[in-house]
N, C-alpha and C positions, 0 to 999 in steps of 0.2 A: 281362676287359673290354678293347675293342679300344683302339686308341688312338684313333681317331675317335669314340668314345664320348662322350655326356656326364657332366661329372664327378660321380663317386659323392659320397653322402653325406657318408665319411669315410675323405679319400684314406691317412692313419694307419691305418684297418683294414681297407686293401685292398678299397675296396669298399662293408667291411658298415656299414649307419647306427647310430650311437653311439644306445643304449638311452633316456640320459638323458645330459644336459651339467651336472652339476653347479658345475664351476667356470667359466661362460661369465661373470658377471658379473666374478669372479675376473681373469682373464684380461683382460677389457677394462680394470680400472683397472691391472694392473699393466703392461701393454705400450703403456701412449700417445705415439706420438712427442711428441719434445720440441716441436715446434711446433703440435699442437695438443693440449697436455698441457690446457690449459684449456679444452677443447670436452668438455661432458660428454652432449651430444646431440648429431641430424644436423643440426639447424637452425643450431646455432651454429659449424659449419665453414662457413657465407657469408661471414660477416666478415671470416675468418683469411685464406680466400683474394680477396678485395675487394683485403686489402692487399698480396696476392702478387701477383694476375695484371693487366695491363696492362686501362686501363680497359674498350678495345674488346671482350679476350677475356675478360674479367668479363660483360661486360651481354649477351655473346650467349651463357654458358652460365646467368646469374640470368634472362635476357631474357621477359617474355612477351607477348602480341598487345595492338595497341591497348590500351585501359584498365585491364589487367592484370583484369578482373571475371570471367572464369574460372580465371585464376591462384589469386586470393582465395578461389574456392569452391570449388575445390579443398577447402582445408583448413579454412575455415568449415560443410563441409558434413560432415565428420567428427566438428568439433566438436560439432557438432548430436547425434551418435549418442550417446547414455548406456547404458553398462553398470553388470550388478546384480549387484557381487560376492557369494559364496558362503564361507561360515566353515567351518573344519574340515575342509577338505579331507581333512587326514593327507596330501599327498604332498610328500614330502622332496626329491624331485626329481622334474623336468619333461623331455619327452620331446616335444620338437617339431620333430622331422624334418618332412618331407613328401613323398610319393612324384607324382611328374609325370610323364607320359610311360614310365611303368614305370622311372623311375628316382630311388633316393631320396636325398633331399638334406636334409643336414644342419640346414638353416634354410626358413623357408618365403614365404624372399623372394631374389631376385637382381637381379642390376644390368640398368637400362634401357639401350636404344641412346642414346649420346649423342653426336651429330655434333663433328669437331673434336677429339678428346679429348686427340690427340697436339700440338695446339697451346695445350692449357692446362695439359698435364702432360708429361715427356718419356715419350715409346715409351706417349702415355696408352691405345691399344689394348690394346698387351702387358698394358701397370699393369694394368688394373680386370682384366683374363684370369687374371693372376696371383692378384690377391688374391683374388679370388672362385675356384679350384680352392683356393687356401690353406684357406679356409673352406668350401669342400664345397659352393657355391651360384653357380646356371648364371650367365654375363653374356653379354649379347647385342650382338655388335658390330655399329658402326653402318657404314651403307652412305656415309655422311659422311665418311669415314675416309681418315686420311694414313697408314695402315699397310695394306700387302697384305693383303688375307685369308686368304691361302695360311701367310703367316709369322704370322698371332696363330692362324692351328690350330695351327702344329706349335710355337710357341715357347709361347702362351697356358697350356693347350691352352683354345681355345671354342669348341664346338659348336655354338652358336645365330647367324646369320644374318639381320642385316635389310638388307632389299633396298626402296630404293626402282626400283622397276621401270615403265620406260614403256610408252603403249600401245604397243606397237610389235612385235608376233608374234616376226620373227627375233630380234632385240636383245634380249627377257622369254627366247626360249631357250637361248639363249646365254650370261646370264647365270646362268639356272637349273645350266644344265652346269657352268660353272665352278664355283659353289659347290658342289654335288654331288661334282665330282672335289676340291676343298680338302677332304672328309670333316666337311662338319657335316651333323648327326644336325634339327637342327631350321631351315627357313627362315621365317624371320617377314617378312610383306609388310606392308607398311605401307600404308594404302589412305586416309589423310585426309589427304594432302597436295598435292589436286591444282593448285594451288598453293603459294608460299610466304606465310606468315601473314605480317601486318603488324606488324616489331619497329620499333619508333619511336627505340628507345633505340641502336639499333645505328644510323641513319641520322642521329642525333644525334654519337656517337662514330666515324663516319667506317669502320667497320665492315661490310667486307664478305665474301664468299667469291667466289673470293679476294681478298685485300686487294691493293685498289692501293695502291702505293708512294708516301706523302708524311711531309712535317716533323712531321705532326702523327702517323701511326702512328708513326715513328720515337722521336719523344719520348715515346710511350704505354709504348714499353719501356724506353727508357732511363732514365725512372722508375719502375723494378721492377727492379732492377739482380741480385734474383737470380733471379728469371725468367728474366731475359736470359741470363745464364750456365748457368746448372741446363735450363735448357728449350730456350731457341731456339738459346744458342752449339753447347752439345752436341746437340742434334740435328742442325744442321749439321758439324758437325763429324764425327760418328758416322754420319750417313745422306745427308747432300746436302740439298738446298734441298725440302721435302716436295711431294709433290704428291695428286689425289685418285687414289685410285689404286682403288677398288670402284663408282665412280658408274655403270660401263661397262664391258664386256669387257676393254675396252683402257685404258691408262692416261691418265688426265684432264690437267689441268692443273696448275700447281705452287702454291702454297697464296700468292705472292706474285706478281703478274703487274699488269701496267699495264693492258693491252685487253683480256683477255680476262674473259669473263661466266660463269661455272657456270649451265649450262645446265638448267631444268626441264622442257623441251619432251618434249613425251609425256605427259605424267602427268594432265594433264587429260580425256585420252582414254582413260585406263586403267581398264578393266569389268570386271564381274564373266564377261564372256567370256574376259577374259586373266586376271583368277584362276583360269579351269578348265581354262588351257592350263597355268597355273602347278601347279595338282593333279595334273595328266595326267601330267607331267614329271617332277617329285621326286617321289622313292621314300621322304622321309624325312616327319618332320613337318610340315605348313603349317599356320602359324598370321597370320589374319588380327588385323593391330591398326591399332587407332583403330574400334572397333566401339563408339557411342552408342547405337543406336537400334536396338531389339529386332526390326524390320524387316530389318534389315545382318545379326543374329546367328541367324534361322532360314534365311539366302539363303546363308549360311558354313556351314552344316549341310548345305545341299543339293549343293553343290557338294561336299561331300567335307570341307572342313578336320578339320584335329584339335585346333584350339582357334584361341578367338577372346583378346584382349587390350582388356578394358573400355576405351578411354583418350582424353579429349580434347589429348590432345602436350602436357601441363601447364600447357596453356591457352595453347597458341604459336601455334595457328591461328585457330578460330574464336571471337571473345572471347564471345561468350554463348551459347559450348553448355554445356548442363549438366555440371555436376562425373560422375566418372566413377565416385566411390561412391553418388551419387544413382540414374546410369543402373542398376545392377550389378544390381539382382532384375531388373526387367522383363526386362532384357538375359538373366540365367543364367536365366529362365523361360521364353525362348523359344531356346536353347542344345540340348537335348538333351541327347546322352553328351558332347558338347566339350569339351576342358579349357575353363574360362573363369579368365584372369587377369585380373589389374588394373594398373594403372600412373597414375601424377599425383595428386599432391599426399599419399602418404604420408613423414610422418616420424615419427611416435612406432613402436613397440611397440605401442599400443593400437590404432592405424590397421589394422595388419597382420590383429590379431584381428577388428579389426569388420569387414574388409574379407573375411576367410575366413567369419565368420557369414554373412555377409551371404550366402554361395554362389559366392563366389572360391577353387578350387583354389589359387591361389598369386601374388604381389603382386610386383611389380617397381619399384626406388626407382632415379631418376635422379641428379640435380644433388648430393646428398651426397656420394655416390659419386666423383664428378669433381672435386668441390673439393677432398675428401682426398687422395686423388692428384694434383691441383696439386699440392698443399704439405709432400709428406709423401709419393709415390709408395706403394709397397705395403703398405709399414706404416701407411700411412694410410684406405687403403679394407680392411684387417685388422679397425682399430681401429673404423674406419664400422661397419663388419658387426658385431663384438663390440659394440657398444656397442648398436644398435638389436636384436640377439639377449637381451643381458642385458635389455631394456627388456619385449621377449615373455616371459622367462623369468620375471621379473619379476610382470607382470601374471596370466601362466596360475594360479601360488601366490592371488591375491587373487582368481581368478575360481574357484578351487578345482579348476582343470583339471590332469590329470596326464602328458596328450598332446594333441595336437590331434586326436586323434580321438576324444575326447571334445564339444570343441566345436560349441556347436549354438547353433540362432535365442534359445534361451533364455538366453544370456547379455545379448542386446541388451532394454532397457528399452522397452516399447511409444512408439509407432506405427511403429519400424523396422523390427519383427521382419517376415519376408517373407512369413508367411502369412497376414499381415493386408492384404496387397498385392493388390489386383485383377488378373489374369493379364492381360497385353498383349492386344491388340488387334490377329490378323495378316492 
C-alpha cells in the first residue's frame, strides 16, 4: 500500500483487518491516561477538558447554534431508537471491521473534521492523525486547521480532506490541486455552511477566529496554566505564532490578530455547479457532507460523488434542522450505490450500531475525539477509540451479532426499522 493511501485496517498486520478483536475492551481499561483515568465513556471527556481548556476554546469546540435544540436532538433522537437483543448467539468473539472506499478499517467509526484542533490540543491536527492510524480508523482533517496539510499527510499520515471551498471557479481549482498533490485519497466538501451558524456562547466569551488580543483572552489562559504551557507555550515555541494555513491556496492569517476578520466570502455562492467542477477535478474520492434532505443526496448522485455524509455540523448551524439519524433512511433511500455516512451527535457504541442499521456504511464522532486529545494528546484519542470500540464490541455479543455483516434493520425495534419508511418524495 502506497503511502498516500488510506490507513488499513490493522497497521500491526500490514494491511490485513484483524478477524476478530478479542481483547478491545481489555486494552481500553488497561491503557487509560492518568488524566482521564476516570472517563469511562466519550461523554464524560467534556468536563475533564472544561477544566483544561480556556473558557473561550472550550465553548467553541462544546459550542452549538442558537438554542442548542439541534445539538439536543442530536442525541435525544438516538435515544428514541430501541434495540431487541438476541440470546445465544455462541460468538466468543466479534469482528467488526468495516470496509469503505475498498479499504478496510479496523472499527467502523472515525474521527470528524474539527476546526481549531491545534489550538485546543498541541500539533492537534497531527494528534487525532496519529491516534486514529494507531487504531486503523480514517480522520478527516479540518480545512480550519493551524497545521499545513501537506505536513498532517506525511507526518499524520491522513488521507481524508475537508475543504471548505468558495464559489469562486479559479480559487475551488486551485485548491483542489493542492490537496490532490499533498496525496489524500479522499476530499470531503462540506456544503452547509454557507454561512457561519450562530454561536452565542462564543460572542459571550469574547471568542473569535481569530482572536483578537485583550485582558480578558489573556486571563482565559492564564487560568489554565497547563494549557498554557502544554499547548500555547510549546507550540510557539516549537512552530511560531499559528496561522490558518488550508482556508486558501496561500497561507491565511495568524490565529491571533487585532483587525484582521477570517474571511467566509464565497461560500454563499457555492453550487452544485462548483461541486461538478470539484468532481471534474479530483481523481480521488468526493464526498459531499452536510447532506439533510434526501433532495441534496439524489443531486450528489448525479453529479458523480462517491459518498455523501448524513450531518447537520452537530447542530452548529441551523438550530432546527432535523437530527442526522432522523434524516438517515430517507436520505440512504435516495443515495443509490453512495457510500452514505453519518456524523453528530454519536457517543455510545449502541449509536454506531443503530446508525449502520439504519443504512449508514460508516459513523464519524467529533468533540470526544478533541477533548481527549486536549488533555491527554494521543493516548487519549487511543483511549476515545478503545473505549467507544469496547462499547460496539460490547453490545454486538447482547445483539447476538458476530460481525457487522451480519447486522440488519432487524435489530431495531419497530417503527425504526426502514422498511416500514415511505420512500422520499424526489
Amino acid at each position: 500500500m502506497s503511502e498516500a493511501a488510506p490507513v488499513p485496517a490493522d497497521p500491526a498486520t500490514g494491511g490485513r483487518a484483524a478477524a476478530s478483536d478479542p481483547g478491545v475492551e481489555k486494552r481500553a481499561a488497561s491503557r487509560a491516561p492518568r488524566r482521564l483515568r476516570n472517563c469511562f465513556n466519550l461523554e464524560e471527556f467534556e468536563a475533564v477538558a472544561r477544566r483544561h481548556l480556556p473558557r473561550g476554546v472550550f465553548g467553541y469546540v462544546a459550542g452549538a447554534a442558537d438554542s442548542w435544540t439541534a445539538f439536543a436532538d442530536n442525541r435525544s433522537d438516538f435515544g428514541a431508537i430501541k434495540m431487541i437483543p438476541r440470546v445465544l448467539g455462541g460468538h466468543a468473539t466479534r469482528d467488526q471491521s468495516k470496509t469503505l472506499f475498498g479499504v478496510r478499517y479496523r472499527h467502523p467509526f472515525g474521527i470528524a473534521p474539527m476546526g481549531l484542533s491545534a489550538l485546543a490540543a498541541y500539533d492537534g491536527d497531527v494528534t487525532l492523525a496519529k491516534g486514529a492510524a494507531a487504531l486503523g480508523i480514517p480522520a478527516v482533517m479540518s480545512a480550519t486547521s493551524l497545521t499545513s496539510l501537506e505536513r498532517v499527510a506525511k507526518e499524520g499520515p491522513s488521507r481524508w480532506y475537508q475543504g471548505y471551498l468558495p464559489g469562486d471557479d479559479e480559487r475551488i481549482a486551485a485548491m483542489v490541486d493542492r490537496v490532490a498533490a499533498a496525496g489524500y485519497d479522499v476530499l470531503v466538501m462540506t456544503a452547509d455552511v454557507p454561512v457561519a451558524g450562530n454561536r452565542e456562547d462564543s460572542k459571550r466569551d469574547k471568542f473569535g477566529a481569530p482572536l483578537k488580543p485583550s485582558l480578558d483572552v489573556a486571563l482565559q489562559g492564564l487560568v489554565r496554566p497547563a494549557w498554557l504551557w502544554e499547548t500555547m507555550v510549546r507550540t510557539l515555541r516549537v512552530h511560531g505564532m499559528p496561522h490558518f494555513e488550508n482556508n486558501d491556496v496561500m497561507r491565511g492569517p495568524p490565529i491571533i490578530a487585532k483587525d484582521v476578520v477570517r474571511s467566509f466570502a464565497g461560500r454563499a455562492s457555492l453550487s452544485w455547479r462548483h461541486a461538478e467542477i470539484v468532481r471534474e477535478r479530483f481523481k480521488g474520492k468526493l464526498v459531499i457532507k452536510g447532506v439533510i434532505a434526501p433532495e441534496d443526496a439524489a443531486r450528489a448522485r448525479e453529479i458523480g460523488a462517491d459518498g455523501i455524509v448524513v450531518s447537520n455540523h452537530g447542530g452548529r448551524q441551523l438550530d432546527s434542522s432535523i437530527s442526522s439519524i432522523a434524516a438517515l433512511p430517507a436520505v440512504k433511500a435516495a443515495s443509490g450505490d453512495m457510500a452514505v455516512m453519518l456524523d453528530s451527535g454519536v457517543r455510545r457504541g449502541s449509536d454506531v450500531l443503530k446508525a449502520l442499521a439504519l443504512g449508514a456504511d460508516f459513523v464519524f464522532v467529533g468533540r470526544p475525539f478533541l477533548f481527549a486529545a486536549a488533555v491527554s494528546g494521543v493516548p487519549g484519542v487511543e483511549y476515545a477509540a478503545d473505549l467507544l470500540a469496547a462499547e460496539i464490541d460490547r453490545d454486538m455479543a447482547m445483539l447476538g451479532l458476530g460481525s457487522l455483516d451480519e447486522l440488519t434493520e432487524a435489530v431495531l425495534a419497530e417503527p425504526w426499522r426502514p422498511s416500514r419508511l415511505a420512500p422520499p418524495a424526489l
